[in-house]
NUMIDO-449711 format. One record per residue (C-alpha): residue number from 0; x, y, z. Coordinates in Angstrom, 2 decimals. Layout:
<resi NUM; c1 X; c2 Y; c3 Z>
...
This chain:
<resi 0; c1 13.45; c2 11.26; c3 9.08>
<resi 1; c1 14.11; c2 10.39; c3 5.75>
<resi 2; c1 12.83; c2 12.27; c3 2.11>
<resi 3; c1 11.53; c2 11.13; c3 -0.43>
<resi 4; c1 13.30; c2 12.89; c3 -3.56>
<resi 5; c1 12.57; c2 13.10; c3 -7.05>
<resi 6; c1 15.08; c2 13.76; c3 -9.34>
<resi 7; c1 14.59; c2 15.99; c3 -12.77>
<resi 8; c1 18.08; c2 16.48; c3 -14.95>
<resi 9; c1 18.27; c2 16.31; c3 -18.88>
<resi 10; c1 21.57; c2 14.18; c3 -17.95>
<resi 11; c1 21.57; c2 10.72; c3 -17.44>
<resi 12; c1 25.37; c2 10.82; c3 -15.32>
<resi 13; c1 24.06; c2 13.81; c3 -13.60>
<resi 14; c1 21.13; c2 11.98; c3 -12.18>
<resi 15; c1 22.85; c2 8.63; c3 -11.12>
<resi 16; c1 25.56; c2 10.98; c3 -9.75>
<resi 17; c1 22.68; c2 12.73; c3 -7.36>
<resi 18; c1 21.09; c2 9.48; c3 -6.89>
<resi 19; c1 24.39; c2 7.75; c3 -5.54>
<resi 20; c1 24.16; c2 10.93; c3 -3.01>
<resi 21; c1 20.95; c2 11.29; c3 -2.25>
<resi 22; c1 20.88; c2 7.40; c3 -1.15>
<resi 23; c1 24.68; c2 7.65; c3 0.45>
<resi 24; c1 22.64; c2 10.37; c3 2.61>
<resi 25; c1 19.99; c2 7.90; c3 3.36>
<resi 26; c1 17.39; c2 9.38; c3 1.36>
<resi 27; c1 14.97; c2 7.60; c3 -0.92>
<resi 28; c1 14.52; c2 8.63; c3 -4.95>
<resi 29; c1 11.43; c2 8.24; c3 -5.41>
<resi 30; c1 11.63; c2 8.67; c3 -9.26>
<resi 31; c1 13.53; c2 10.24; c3 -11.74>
<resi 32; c1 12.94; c2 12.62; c3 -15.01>
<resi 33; c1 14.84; c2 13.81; c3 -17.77>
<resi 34; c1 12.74; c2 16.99; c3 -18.38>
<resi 35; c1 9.92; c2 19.39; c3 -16.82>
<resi 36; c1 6.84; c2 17.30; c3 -18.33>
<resi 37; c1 7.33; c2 14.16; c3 -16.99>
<resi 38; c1 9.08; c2 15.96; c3 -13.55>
<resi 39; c1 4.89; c2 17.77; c3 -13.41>
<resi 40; c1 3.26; c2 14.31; c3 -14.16>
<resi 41; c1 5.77; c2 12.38; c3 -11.68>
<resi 42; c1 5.30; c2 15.55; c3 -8.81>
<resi 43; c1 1.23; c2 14.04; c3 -9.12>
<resi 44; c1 2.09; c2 10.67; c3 -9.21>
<resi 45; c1 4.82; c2 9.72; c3 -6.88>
<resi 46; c1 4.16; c2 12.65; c3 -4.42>
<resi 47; c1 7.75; c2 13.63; c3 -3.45>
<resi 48; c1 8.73; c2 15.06; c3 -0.29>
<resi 49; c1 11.39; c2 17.32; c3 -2.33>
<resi 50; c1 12.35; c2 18.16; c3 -5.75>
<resi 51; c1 16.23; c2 18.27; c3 -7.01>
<resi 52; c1 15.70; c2 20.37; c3 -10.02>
<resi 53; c1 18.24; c2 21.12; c3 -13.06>
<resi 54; c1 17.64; c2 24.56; c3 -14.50>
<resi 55; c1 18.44; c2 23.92; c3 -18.21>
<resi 56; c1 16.35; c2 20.73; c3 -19.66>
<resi 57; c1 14.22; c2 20.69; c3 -22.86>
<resi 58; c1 10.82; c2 21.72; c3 -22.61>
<resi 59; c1 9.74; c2 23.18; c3 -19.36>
<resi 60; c1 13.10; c2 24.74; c3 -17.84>
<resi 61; c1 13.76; c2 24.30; c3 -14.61>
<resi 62; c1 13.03; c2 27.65; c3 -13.38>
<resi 63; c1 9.75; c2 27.70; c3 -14.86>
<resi 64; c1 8.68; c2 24.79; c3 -13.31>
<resi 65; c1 9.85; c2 25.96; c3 -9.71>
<resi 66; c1 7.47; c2 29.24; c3 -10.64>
<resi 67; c1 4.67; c2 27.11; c3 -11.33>
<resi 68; c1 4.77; c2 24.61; c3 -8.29>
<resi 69; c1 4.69; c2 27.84; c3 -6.47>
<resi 70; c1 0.48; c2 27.75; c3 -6.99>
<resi 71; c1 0.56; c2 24.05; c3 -8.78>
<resi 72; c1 2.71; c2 22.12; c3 -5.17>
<resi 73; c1 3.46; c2 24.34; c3 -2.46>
<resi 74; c1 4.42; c2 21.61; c3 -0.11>
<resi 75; c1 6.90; c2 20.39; c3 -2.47>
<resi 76; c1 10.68; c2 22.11; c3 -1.75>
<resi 77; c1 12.58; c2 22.91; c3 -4.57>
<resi 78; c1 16.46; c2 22.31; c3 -4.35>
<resi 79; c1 17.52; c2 23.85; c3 -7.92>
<resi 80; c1 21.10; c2 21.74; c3 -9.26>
<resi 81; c1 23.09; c2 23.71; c3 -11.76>
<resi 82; c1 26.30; c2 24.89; c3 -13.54>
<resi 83; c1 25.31; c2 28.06; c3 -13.49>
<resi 84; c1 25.93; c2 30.48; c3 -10.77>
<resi 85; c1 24.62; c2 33.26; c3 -12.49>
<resi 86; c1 21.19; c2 31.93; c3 -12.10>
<resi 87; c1 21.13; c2 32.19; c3 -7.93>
<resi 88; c1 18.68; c2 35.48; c3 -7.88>
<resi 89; c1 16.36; c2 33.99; c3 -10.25>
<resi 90; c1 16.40; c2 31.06; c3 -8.43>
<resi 91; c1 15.25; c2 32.49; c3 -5.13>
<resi 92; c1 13.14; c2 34.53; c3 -7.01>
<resi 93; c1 10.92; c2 31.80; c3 -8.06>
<resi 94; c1 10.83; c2 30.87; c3 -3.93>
<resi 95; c1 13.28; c2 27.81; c3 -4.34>
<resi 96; c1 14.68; c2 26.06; c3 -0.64>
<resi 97; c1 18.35; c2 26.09; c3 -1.89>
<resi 98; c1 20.53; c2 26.20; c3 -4.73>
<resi 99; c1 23.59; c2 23.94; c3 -5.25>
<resi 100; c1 26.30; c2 24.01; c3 -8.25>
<resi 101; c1 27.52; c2 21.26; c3 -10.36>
<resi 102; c1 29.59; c2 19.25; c3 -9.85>
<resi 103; c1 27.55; c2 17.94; c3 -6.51>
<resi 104; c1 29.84; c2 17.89; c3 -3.26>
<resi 105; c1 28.47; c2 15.40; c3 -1.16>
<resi 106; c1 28.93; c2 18.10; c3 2.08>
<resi 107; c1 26.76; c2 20.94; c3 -0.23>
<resi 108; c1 24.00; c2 18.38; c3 -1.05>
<resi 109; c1 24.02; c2 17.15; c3 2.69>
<resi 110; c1 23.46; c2 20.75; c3 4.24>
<resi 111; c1 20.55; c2 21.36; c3 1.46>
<resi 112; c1 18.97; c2 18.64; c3 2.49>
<resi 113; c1 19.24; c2 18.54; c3 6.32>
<resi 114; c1 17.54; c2 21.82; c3 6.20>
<resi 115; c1 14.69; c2 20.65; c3 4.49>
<resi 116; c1 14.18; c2 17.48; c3 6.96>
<resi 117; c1 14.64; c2 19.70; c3 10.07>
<resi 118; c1 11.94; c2 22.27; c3 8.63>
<resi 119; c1 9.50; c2 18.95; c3 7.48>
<resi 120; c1 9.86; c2 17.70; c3 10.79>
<resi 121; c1 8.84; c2 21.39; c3 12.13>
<resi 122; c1 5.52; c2 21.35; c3 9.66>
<resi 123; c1 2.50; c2 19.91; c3 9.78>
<resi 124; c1 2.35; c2 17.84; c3 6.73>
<resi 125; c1 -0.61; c2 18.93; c3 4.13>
<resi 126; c1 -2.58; c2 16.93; c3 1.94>
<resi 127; c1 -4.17; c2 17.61; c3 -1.40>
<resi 128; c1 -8.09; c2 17.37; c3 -0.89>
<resi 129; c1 -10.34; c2 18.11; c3 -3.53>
<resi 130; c1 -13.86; c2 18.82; c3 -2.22>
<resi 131; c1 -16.72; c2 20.16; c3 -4.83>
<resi 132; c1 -14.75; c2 21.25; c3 -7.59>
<resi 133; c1 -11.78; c2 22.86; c3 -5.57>
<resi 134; c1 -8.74; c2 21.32; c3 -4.53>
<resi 135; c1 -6.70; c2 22.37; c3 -1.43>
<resi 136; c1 -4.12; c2 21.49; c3 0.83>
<resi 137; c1 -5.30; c2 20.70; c3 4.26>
<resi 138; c1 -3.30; c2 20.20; c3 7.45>
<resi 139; c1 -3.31; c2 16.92; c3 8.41>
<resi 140; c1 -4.77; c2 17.64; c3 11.81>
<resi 141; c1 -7.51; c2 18.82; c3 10.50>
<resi 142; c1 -8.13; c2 15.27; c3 8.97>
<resi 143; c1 -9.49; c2 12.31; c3 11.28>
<resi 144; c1 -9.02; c2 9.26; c3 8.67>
<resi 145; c1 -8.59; c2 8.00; c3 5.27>
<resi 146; c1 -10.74; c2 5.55; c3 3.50>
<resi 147; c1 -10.32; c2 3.79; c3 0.04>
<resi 148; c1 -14.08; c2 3.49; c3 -1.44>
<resi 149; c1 -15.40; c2 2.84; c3 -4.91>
<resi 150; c1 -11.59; c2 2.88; c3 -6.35>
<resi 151; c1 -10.94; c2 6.23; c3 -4.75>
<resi 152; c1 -9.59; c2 7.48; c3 -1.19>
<resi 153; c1 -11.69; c2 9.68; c3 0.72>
<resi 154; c1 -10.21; c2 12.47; c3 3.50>
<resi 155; c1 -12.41; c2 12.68; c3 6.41>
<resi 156; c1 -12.98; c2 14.20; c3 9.64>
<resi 157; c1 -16.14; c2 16.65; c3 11.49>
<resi 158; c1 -15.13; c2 19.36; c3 9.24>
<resi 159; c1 -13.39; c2 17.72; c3 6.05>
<resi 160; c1 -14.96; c2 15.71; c3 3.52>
<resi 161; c1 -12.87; c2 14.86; c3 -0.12>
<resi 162; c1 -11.12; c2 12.88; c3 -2.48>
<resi 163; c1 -7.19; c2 11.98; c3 -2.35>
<resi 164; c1 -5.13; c2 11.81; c3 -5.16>
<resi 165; c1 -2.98; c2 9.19; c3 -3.63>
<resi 166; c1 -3.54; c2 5.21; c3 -2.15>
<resi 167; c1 -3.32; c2 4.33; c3 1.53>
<resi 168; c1 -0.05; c2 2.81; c3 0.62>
<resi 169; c1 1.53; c2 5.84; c3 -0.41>
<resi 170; c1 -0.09; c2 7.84; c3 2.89>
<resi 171; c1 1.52; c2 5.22; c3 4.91>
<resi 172; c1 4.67; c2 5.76; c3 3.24>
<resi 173; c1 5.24; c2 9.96; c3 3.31>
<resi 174; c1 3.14; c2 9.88; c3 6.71>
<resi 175; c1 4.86; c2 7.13; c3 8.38>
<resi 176; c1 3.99; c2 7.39; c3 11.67>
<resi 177; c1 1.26; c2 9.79; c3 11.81>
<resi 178; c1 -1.05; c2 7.25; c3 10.62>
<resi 179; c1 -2.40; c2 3.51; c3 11.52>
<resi 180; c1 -3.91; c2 1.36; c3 9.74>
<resi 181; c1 -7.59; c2 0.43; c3 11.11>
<resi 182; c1 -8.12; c2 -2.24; c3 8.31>
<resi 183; c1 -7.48; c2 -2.75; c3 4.43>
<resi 184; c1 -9.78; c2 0.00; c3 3.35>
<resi 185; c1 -8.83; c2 2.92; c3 6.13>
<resi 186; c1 -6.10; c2 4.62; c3 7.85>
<resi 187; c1 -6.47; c2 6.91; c3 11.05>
<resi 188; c1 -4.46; c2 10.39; c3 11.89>
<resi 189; c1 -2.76; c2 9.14; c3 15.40>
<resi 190; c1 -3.55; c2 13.17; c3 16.59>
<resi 191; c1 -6.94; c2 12.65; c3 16.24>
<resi 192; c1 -7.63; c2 9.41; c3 18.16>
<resi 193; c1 -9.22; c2 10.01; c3 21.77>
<resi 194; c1 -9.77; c2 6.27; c3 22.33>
<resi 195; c1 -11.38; c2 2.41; c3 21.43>
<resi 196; c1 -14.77; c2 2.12; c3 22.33>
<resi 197; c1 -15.59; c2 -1.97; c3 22.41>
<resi 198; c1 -19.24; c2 -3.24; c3 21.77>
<resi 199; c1 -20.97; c2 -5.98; c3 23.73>
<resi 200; c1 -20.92; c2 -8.17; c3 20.44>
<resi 201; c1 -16.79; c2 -8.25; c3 20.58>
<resi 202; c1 -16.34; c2 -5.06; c3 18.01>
<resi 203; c1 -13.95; c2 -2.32; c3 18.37>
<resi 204; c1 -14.10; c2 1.43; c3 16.69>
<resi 205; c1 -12.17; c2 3.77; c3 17.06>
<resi 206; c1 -12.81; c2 7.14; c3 18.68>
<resi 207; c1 -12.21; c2 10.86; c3 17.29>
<resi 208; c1 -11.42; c2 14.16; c3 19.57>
<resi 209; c1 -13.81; c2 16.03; c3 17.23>
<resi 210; c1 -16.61; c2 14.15; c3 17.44>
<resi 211; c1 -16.61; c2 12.54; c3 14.18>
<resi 212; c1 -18.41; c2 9.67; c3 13.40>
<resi 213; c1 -16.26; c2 6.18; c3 14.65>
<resi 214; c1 -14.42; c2 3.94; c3 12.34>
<resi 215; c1 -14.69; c2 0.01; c3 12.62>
<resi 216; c1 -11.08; c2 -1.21; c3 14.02>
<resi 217; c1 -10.14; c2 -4.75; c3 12.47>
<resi 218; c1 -10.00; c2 -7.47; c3 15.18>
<resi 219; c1 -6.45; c2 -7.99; c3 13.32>
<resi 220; c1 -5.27; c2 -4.09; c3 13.88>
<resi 221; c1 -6.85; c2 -3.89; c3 17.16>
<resi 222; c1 -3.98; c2 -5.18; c3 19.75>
<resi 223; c1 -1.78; c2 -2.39; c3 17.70>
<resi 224; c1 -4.28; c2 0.24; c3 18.46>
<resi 225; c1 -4.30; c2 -0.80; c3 22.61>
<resi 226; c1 0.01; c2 -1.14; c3 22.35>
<resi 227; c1 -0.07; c2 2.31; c3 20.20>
<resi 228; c1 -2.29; c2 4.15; c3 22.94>
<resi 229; c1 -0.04; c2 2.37; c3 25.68>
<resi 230; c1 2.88; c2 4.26; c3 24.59>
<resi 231; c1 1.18; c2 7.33; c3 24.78>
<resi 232; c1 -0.06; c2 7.20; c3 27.75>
């Protein structure tokens, strides 16, 4: 299982140097920033899997950022990259992953971030719901589908009901597998499904374990759906 990684170093060699890496590794950057603002606005937008963080860039340091995505994006790891040693206990302090010196070793940056993939593949992943005026992170099991209305993308399930702040595109991409597509406007958690239910006219929904209300399955997605429960079966 590959990551998805943004990058956030003041230095423009130091990033293409962890880029080179991170893709040797065959990992995905996601995105790249030269200091703490646009590394907060990018953690919203792109929706990393893990964060390589330099500790000394202009503006929001790097240790105050990894403080702040404590509350701000839990399910974000935090791999701090740095010259200085001397900053290890404030690293782990502020609840980083790992913590690996300049200049990058290829072997140091592989072991940080095999780690992180074996403990991603351990975790449920959790997505950012806000329902009323709170947001939180909800275990994707708890979550039957995702559909794009009005502009927006709405979690849902018996006991979930909120908006997304991300496409379907970009759920298909960090969820890979955990999720099919029923049609343009909705995706399905594949741990939820209990089943196709066909009606007499020729249309198919899909089925929930909980109960929820069905989804319309696309005539289109609806030989992946029977090959998809195949397998599993």
């Amino acid at each position: 299982m590959s990551l998805r990684i943004l990058i956030a170093d003041d230095e423009s060699p130091a990033r293409a140097r962890l880029r080179g890496l991170v893709e040797e590794l065959g990992h995905e950057v996601c995105a790249e920033a030269a200091d703490g603002l646009a590394a907060e606005r990018l953690l919203r937008d792109r929706h990393p899997d893990a964060l390589l963080l330099d500790i000394e860039m202009p503006g929001t340091d790097g240790l105050t950022l990894a403080r702040r995505m404590e509350a701000e994006h839990p399910e974000v790891p935090v791999v701090l990259v740095t010259a200085h040693a001397e900053h290890a206990v404030a690293a782990f302090d502020a609840d980083v992953r790992d913590y690996v010196l300049k200049p990058v070793r290829r072997e140091r940056l592989e072991r940080a971030l095999g780690r992180l993939r074996g403990a991603r593949a351990k975790e449920v992943p959790r997505i950012r719901v806000k329902i009323g005026r709170r947001e939180q992170l909800v275990p994707l099991d708890e979550i039957d589908c995702f559909v794009a209305e009005d502009g927006y993308v709405m979690a849902r399930s018996a006991t979930v009901e909120g908006f997304v702040d991300a496409s379907l595109r970009e759920l298909e991409e960090r969820l890979g597998d955990a999720v099919l597509r029923v049609h343009r406007g909705g995706l399905v958690v594949t741990r939820s499904i209990a089943g196709i239910s066909k009606q007499p006219g020729g249309a198919h929904f899909v089925l929930f374990a909980d109960g929820f209300e069905r989804v319309r399955l696309s005539r289109r997605q609806a030989s992946v759906f029977r090959k998809y429960l195949d397998d599993i079966s």
